[in-house]
C-alpha positions in Angstrom: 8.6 -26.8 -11.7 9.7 -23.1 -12.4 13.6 -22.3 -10.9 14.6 -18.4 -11.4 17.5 -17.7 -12.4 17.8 -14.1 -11.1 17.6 -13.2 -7.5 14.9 -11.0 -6.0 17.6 -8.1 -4.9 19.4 -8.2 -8.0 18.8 -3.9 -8.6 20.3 -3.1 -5.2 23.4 -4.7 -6.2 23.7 -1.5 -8.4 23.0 0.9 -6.1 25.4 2.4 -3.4 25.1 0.9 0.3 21.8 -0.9 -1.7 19.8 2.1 -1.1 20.8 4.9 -3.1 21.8 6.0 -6.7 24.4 8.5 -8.1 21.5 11.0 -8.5 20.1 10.5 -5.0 23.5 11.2 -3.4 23.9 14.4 -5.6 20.5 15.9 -4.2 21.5 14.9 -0.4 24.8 16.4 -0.9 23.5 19.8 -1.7 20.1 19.7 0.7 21.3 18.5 3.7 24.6 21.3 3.7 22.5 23.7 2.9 20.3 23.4 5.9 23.0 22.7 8.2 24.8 26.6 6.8 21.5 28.0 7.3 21.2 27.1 10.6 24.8 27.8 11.5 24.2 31.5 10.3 20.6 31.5 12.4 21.8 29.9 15.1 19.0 31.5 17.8 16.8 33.9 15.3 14.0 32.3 16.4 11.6 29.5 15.9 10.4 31.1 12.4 14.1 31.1 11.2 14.6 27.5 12.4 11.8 26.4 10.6 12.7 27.5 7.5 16.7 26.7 7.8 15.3 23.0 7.9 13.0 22.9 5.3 16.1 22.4 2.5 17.1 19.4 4.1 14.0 17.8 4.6 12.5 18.2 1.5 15.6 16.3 0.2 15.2 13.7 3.1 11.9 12.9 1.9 12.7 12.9 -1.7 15.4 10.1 -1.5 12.8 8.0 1.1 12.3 4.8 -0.1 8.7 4.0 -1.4 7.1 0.1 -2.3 7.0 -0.7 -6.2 9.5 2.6 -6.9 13.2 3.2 -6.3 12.1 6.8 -3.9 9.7 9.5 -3.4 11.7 11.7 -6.3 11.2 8.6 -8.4 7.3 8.0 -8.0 7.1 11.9 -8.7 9.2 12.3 -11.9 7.0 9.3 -13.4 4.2 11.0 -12.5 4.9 13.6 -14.1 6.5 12.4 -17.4 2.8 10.3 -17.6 0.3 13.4 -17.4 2.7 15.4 -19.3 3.7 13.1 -22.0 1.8 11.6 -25.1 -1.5 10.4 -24.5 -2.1 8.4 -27.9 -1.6 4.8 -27.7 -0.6 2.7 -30.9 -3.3 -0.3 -30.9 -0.8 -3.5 -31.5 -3.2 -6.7 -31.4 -5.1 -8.9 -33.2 -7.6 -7.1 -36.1 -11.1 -9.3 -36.3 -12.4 -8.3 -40.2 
């Protein structure tokens, strides 16, 4: 019989309030104010204006929501990206049949 030694949750004990990291709090910090000035300065400019006033802060929303197998949306993307744009050619390491 297998026993683990390491509990399921053990990553969330390094994150703040188990949810989010250093860099996750530094993109909310600067998305979310920036919609709320933007619609403090276009308080009743119309529905265009209001539209665009929240589209900072919920671009940042969605990029610190959580996602299954990944940390968060801004996560799942930069891996994404760091596979197509990184180096394609794998090493073979294995056994060679002569």
């Amino acid at each position: 019989m297998q026993e683990y030694i390491m509990p399921a949750n053990s990553k969330k004990s390094g994150l703040i309030l188990g949810l989010f990291t250093i860099k996750d709090l530094i993109v909310l910090s600067i998305g979310v104010p920036i919609s709320v000035i933007l619609l403090l300065i276009f308080r009743t400019a119309g529905l265009l204006m209001l539209i665009l006033a929240i589209i900072p802060g919920s671009i940042t929303i969605l990029l610190v929501f959580p996602v299954p197998h990944y940390h968060n949306v801004m996560q799942l993307l930069t891996n994404i990206f760091k596979y197509y744009s990184g180096r394609k050619k794998y090493e073979w390491r294995g056994w060679l049949k002569e």
